[in-house]
LOLODREN-115388 format. One line per field, with one value per residue (C-alpha): residue in three letters; y, z negated, x. Coordinates in Angstrom, 2 decimals, always signed. Each point is the difference from the previous one (the first is absolute). Example, Ala and Ser with C-alpha at 12.3 -4.5 7.8 and 13.67 -1.06 7.14 Angstrom:
BEGIN
res = c(ALA:SER)
v = c(-4.50:+3.44)
w = c(-7.80:+0.66)
u = c(+12.30:+1.37)
//
This chain:
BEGIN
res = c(UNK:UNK:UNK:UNK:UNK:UNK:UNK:UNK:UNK:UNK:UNK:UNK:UNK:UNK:UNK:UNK:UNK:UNK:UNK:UNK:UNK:UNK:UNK:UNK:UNK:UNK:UNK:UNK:UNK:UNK:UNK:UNK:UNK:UNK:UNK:UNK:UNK:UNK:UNK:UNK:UNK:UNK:UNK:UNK:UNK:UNK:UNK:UNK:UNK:UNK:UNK:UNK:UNK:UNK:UNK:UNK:UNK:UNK:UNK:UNK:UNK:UNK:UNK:UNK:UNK:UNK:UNK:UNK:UNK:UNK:UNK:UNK:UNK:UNK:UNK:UNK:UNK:UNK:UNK:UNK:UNK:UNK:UNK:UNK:UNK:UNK:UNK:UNK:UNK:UNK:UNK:UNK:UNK:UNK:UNK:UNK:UNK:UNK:UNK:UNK:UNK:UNK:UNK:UNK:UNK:UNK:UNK:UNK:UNK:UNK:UNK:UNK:UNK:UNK:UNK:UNK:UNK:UNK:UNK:UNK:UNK:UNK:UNK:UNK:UNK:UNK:UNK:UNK:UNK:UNK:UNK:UNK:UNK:UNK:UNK:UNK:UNK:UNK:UNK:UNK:UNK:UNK:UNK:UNK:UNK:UNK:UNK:UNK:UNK:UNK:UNK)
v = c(+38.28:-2.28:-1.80:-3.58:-2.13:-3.44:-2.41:-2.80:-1.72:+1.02:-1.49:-3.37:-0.52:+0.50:-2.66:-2.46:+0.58:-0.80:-3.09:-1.45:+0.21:-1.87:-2.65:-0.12:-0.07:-3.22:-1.81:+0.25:-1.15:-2.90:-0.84:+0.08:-2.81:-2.71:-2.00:+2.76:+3.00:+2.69:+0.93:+3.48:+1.73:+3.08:+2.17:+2.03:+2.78:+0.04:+1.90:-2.20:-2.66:-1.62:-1.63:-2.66:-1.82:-2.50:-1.49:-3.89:-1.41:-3.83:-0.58:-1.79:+1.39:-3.05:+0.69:+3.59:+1.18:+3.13:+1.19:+3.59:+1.75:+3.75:+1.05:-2.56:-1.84:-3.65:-2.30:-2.81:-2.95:-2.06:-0.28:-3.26:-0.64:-2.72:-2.91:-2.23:-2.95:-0.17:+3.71:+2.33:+3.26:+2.00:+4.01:+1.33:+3.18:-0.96:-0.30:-2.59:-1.86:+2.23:+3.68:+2.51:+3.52:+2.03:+3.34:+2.33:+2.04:+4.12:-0.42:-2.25:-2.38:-2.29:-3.11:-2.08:+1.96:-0.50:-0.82:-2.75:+0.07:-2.62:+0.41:-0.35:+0.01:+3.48:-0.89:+3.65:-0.13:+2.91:+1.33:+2.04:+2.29:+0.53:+2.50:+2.61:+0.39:+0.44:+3.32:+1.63:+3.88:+2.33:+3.53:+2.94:+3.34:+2.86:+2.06:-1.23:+0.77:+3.53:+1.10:+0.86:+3.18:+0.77:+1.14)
w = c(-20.62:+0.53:-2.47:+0.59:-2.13:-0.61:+0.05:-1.56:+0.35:+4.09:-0.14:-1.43:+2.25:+3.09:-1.69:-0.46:+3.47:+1.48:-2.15:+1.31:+3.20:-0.72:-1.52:+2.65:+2.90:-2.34:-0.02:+3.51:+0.71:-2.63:+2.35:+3.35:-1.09:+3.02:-0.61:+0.41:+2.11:+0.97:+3.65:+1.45:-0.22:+1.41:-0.83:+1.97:-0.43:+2.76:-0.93:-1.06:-0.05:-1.25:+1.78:-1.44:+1.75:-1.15:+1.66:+0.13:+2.76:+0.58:-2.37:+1.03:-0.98:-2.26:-1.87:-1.01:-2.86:-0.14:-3.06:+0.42:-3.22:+0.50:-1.44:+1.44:+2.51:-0.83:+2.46:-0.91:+1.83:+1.03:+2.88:+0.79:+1.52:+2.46:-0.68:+3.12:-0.54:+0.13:-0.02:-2.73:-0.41:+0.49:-0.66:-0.32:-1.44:+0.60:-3.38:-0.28:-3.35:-1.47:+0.24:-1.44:+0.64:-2.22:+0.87:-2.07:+2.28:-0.45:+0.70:-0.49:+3.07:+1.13:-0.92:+1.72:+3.45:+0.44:+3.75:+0.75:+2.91:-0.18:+3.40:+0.75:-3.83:-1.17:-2.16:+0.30:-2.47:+0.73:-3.24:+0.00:-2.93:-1.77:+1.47:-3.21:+0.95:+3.74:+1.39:-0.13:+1.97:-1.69:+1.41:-2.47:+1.48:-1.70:+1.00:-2.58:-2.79:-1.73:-1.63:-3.11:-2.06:-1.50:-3.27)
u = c(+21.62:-2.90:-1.52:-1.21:-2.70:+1.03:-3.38:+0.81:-2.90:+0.00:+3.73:-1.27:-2.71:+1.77:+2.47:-3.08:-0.63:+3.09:+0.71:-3.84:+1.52:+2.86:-2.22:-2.00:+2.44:+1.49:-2.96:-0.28:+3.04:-0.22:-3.24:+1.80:+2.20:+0.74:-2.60:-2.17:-0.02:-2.23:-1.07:+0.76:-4.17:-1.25:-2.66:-2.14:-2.95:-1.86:-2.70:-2.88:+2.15:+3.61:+2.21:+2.12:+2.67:+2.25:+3.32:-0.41:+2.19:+0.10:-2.54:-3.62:-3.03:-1.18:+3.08:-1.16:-2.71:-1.67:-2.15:-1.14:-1.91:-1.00:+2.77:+2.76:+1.51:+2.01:+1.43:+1.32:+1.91:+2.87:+2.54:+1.16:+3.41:-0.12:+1.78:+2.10:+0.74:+3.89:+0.50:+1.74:-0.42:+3.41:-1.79:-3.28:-1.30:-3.78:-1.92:-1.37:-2.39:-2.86:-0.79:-2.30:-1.07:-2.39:-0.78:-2.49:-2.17:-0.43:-3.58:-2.58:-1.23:-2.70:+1.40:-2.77:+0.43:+3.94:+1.41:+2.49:+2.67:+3.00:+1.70:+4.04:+1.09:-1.70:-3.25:-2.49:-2.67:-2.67:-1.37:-2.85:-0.21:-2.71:-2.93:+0.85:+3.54:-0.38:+1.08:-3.28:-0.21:-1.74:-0.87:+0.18:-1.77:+2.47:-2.95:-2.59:+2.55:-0.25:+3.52:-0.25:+0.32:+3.50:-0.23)
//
């Protein structure tokens, strides 16, 4: 027979965890609502930099905002649908009307040193991270080091 410890206090913390999720995953979807919606973002270490890249088909570059802080990444902007004179729309699954992606960076970057590149829909911001952070290479001699005595 095996006996088992019941930790109620383990018990009620994973509950707290779960129900933050929940929470969480509601607010985003309360966020994502038609009139706004989030672009599809990537995320990339690169060494001594991150690359970001975002998914913004059909939409102009003057119709985009970017505000980068060391610690995050927000565009912001609006797709416009194109309106014909005489012409209804019959289907569409474009989004279209404002969007907004926010994404909190795992390490700190220059935010005065970022790269740009808008080409064929896919924005690529280069973000340098900050010299502290970079992968540094450091040599360690095992020779130098004298084991110690067990006692």
């Amino acid at each position: 027979m095996m006996i088992r410890y019941w930790h109620p206090g383990i018990e009620i913390e994973n509950v707290r965890r779960q129900l933050d999720k929940m929470f969480d995953q509601f607010a985003l979807n309360a966020q994502n609502t038609p009139s706004t919606w989030q672009p599809a973002i990537e995320l990339i270490d690169a060494g001594d930099n991150l690359i970001l890249k975002a998914q913004l088909p059909g939409i102009e570059g003057k119709d985009v905002e970017i505000q980068v802080t060391q610690k995050a990444v927000a565009i912001v902007g609006e797709y416009r649908t194109e309106q014909r004179e005489g012409a209804r729309q019959l289907h569409s699954e474009f989004r279209y009307g404002k969007f907004q992606g926010v994404l909190q960076l795992p390490y700190p970057i220059q935010n005065d040193q970022v790269k740009v590149d808008f080409t064929n829909g896919i924005l690529t911001l280069t973000l340098p991270k900050v010299v502290e952070v970079r992968n540094k290479v450091v040599k360690i001699n095992l020779g130098e080091t004298a084991p110690e005595a067990a006692n």
